[in-house]
Structure formats: structure tokens, C-alpha cells
C-alpha positions in Angstrom: -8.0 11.9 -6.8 -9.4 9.3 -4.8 -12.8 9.5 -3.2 -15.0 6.9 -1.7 -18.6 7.8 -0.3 -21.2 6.1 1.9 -19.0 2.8 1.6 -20.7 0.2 3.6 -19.3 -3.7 4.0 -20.7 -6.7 5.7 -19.2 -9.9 5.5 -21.9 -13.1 6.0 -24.8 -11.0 6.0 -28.1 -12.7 7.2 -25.7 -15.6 8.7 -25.2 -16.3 12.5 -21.2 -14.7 11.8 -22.5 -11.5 10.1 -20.0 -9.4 10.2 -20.2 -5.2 9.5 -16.8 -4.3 8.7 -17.4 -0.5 7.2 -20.0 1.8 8.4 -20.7 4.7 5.4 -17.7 5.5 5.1 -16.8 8.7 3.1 -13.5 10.0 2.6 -11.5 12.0 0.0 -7.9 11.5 -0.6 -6.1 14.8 -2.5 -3.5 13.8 -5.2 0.1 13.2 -3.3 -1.3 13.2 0.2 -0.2 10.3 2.3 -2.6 9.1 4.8 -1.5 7.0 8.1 -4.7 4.6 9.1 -4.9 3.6 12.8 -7.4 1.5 15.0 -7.9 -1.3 17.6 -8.1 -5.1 15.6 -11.4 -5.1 13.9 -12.0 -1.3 13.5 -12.0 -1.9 9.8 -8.6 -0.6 8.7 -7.8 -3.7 6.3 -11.3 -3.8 4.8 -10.7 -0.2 3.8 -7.9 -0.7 2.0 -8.9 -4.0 0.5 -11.8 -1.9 -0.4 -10.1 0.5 -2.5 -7.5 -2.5 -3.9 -10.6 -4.1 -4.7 -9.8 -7.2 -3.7 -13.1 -7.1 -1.5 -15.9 -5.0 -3.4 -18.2 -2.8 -1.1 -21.9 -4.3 -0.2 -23.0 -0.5 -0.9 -21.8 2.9 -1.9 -19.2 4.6 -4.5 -15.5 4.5 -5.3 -14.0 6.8 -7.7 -10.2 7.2 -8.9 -10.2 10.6 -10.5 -13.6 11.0 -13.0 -13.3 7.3 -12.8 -16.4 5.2 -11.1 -14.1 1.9 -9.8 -16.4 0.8 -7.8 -17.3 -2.8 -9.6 -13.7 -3.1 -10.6 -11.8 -6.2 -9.2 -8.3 -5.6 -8.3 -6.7 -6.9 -11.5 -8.5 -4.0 -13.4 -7.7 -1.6 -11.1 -3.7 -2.5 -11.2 -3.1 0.7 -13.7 -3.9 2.9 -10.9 -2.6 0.9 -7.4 -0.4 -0.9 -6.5 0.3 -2.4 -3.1 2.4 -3.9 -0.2 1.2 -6.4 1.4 2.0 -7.9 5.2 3.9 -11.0 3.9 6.7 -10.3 1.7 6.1 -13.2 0.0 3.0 -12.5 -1.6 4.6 -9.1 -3.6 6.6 -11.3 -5.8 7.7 -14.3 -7.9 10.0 -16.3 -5.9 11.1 -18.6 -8.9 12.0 -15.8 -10.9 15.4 -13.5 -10.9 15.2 -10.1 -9.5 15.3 -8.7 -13.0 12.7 -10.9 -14.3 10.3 -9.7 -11.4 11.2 -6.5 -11.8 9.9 -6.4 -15.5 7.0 -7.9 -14.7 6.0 -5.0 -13.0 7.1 -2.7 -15.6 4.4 -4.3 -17.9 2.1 -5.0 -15.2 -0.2 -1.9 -16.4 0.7 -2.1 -20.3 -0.9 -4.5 -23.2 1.4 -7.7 -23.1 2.9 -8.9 -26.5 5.4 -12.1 -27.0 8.3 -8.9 -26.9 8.5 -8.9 -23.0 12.4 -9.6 -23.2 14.9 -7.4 -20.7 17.3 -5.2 -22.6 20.7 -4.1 -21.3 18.8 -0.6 -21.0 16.3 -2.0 -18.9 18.6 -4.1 -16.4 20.9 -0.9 -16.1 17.4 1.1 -14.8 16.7 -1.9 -12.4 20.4 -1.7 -11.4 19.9 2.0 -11.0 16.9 1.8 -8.7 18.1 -1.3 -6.7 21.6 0.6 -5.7 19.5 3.1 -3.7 18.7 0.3 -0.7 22.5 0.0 -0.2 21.9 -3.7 0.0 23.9 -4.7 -3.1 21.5 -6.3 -4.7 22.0 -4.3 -8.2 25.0 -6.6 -8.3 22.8 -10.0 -8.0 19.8 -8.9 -10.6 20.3 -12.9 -11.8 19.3 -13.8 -8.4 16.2 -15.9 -7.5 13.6 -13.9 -5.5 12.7 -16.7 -3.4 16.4 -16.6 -1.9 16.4 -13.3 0.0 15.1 -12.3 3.1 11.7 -11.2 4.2 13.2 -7.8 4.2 15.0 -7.7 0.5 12.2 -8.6 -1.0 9.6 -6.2 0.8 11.7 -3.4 -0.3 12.3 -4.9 -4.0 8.6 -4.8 -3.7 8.2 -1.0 -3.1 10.8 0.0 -6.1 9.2 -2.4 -8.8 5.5 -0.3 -7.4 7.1 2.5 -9.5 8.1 0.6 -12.6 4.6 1.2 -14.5 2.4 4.5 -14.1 0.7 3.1 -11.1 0.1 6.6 -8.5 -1.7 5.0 -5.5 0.1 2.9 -2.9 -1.6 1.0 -0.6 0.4 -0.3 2.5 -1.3 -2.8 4.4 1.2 -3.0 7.5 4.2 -3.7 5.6 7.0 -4.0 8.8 4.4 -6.0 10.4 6.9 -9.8 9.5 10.4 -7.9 9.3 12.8 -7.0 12.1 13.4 -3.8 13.2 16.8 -2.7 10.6 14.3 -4.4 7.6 11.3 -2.4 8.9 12.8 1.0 9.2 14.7 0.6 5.7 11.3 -0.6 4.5 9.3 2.9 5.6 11.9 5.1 5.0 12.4 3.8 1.7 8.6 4.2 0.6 8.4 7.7 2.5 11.4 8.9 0.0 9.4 7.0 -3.5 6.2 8.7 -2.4 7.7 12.2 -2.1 9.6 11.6 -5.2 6.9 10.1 -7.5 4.4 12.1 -6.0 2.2 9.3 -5.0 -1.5 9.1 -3.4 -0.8 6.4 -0.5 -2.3 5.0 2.8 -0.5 3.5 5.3 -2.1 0.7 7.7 0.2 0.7 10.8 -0.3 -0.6 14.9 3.3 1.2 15.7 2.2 4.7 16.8 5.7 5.9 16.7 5.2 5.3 12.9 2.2 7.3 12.6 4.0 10.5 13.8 6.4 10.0 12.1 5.2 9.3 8.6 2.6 11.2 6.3 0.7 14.4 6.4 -2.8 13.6 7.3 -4.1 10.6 10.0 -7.3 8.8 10.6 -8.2 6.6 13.3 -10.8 4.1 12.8 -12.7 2.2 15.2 -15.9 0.0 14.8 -16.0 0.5 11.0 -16.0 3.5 11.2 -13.4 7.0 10.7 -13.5 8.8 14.4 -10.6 10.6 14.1 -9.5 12.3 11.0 -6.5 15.3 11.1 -4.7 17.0 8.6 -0.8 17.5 8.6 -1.4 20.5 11.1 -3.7 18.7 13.5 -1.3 15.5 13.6 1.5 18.0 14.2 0.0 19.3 17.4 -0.8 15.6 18.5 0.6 14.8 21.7 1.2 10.6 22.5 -0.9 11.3 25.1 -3.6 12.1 23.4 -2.9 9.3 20.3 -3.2 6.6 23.6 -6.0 8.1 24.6 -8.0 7.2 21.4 -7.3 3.1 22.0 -8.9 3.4 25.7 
């Protein structure tokens, strides 16, 4: 579904701060696999997945979603295919609108927008629907600005209103990475359970290792710009911590 080949990105090139970021990378992504993304700081995770957002296009190479070529394609034109969590959970919403209001925002956010945007009582009872599943009872505060709840609520609001439109690649850029450790763990468990259900395409970008055992059926460990590492859901079974450590030394 996803495939990128020969992907190379430097930042400042010919300047004194020239920066390579991605080495040729190639890498093929099956529909509904989840891929956990691991490395040192600077190995290039982020710029990978920025890459395929496109929110930073590659200085050479090919992406392509499906038959689709992306590569030229900003992030705004890609949004009917991704969507994404970022690190702060205030960048994944509209903190001076209601929860409900957010929510169908993201419901239009691949479809043609008309003046006829309005929430029906159907609508809110869907929202409601989803929201109960966090066990937060939120579903009961749908009126609610955004920009009142925690860090937390608003990270995993993010991840449900990712499966309002017919968006099937998720892209998590560290999501726990600003939440405490009850937030965090609702957080991943919570996108584990969507991506099952909705059979979605998604890459995790983690630093907790216990998270990348834990989570996904295939890993890749970059360093340098590069991919060193790369097992499938067998191979990461059979991965000792040892070993995982190992790689970082």
C-alpha cells in the first residue's frame, strides 16, 4: 500500500549546517501492517515520517500510496489517505471549538466542503458512541471546549476523530512523548485496538523500548539516516532486550 524507494533528504544543502537526514531509503509497507520505528536522536525517524505526511518533501526519490505517485504532494493533499498524531496534543486539534465541533471537522476533513457542515443529532450520537469507549466520560461533555482538557483527553480525542473520514494510514510521531504514564498507556492501547479494528496501515515513532515489544507486528531501527535493522512480526518475537540494547551501543 505504501512504498517509498531510494528516498534521500538533506536539509541546508551546500550551507555550513548541511544536514543528510535520509540515506536511500526504500521500504514497503503491506496494507494493515503496523510498523514500530526506533533509533538514537538524529537517526532520521521523524524525517521519515514527515516524509511520508509530507510535511517535508524528499530532496530525491519516490513515494507511492497504492498506484498513487505522492511524492510532490504537500500534506494537505495527502490528508485523504493519512492522518496523524503528533507529539504535542495541542497541535491535533481546535482548542476554541467544542469536542463535537472538532470532531466534525475531521469527518469532512477528506470530503468537498459545502455551507451544509452542520452536526445532526445522528452525528453527535456517533461521536458520543466513539468517545464512550476511553471511559473518560467525555461523551457526556461533547459541548465542551477542546482547549479545556488535559494533554491526555485531547491526544486520545485525537486518535478517534483519525477514523471519522476514510483516512487508512496513521502516522504516530511519539504520541506519549508530553503525557504521564495512565494518559500514555490509554493513549497506545487505544490506537493498538482502532488500528486492528479499522484495519489501518500505521507507523509508530517511539524511544520507550518496552513499547516497541509490545506494540505492532514488524520493527525497524534506524540510525544515521538510514534503516539497519528491519524484522517482521516473527523476528521481533524472538528479540531478546538484550539484544534491542545492543543496537543503541
Amino acid at each position: 500500500m505504501i512504498s517509498l524507494s531510494a528516498i534521500h533528504k538533506t536539509f541546508n544543502k551546500g550551507e555550513p549546517n548541511e544536514v543528510v537526514a535520509l540515506r536511500d531509503v526504500s521500504l514497503a509497507l503491506k496494507p494493515s501492517e503496523y510498523l514500530v520505528v526506533i533509533g538514537p536522536n538524529g537517526s532520521g525517524k521523524s524525517t521519515l515520517l514527515n516524509v511520508l505526511a509530507g510535511s517535508v518533501l524528499p530532496s530525491s526519490g519516490e513515494i507511492k500510496i497504492g498506484a498513487q505517485n505522492v511524492t510532490a504532494l504537500p500534506e494537505y493533499n495527502r490528508s485523504k489517505w493519512v492522518a496523524r498524531i503528533f507529539q504535542d496534543p495541542l497541535k491535533g486539534t481546535a482548542p476554541e471549538l467544542s469536542i463535537l465541533d472538532n470532531f466534525r471537522l475531521a469527518a469532512l476533513r477528506t470530503s468537498a466542503k459545502t455551507l451544509k457542515v452542520g452536526t445532526t443529532n445522528t452525528f453527535k450520537d456517533a461521536v458520543k458512541t466513539q468517545i464512550s469507549q476511553l471511559g473518560m466520560g467525555l461523551e457526556n461533555k461533547v459541548n465542551q471546549q477542546m482547549g479545556t482538557l488535559s494533554g491526555g483527553q485531547r491526544q486520545a480525542l485525537t486518535l478517534l476523530m483519525c477514523v471519522m473520514d476514510e483516512a487508512k494510514i496513521l502516522l504516530l510521531d511519539e504520541p506519549t512523548a508530553a503525557l504521564d504514564p495512565r494518559s500514555a498507556e490509554l493513549v497506545l492501547q487505544t490506537a493498538d485496538k482502532l488500528i486492528r479494528e479499522h484495519q489501518l496501515t500505521a507507523l509508530l515513532i517511539t524511544h520507550q523500548l518496552k513499547d516497541a515489544f509490545r506494540f505492532g507486528n514488524r520493527l525497524i531501527f534506524m540510525r544515521e539516516g538510514e534503516i539497519s535493522k528491519d524484522l517482521d512480526a516473527g523476528e521481533k518475537g524472538r528479540l531478546s532486550e538484550e539484544e534491542l540494547y545492543k543496537w543503541f551501543m
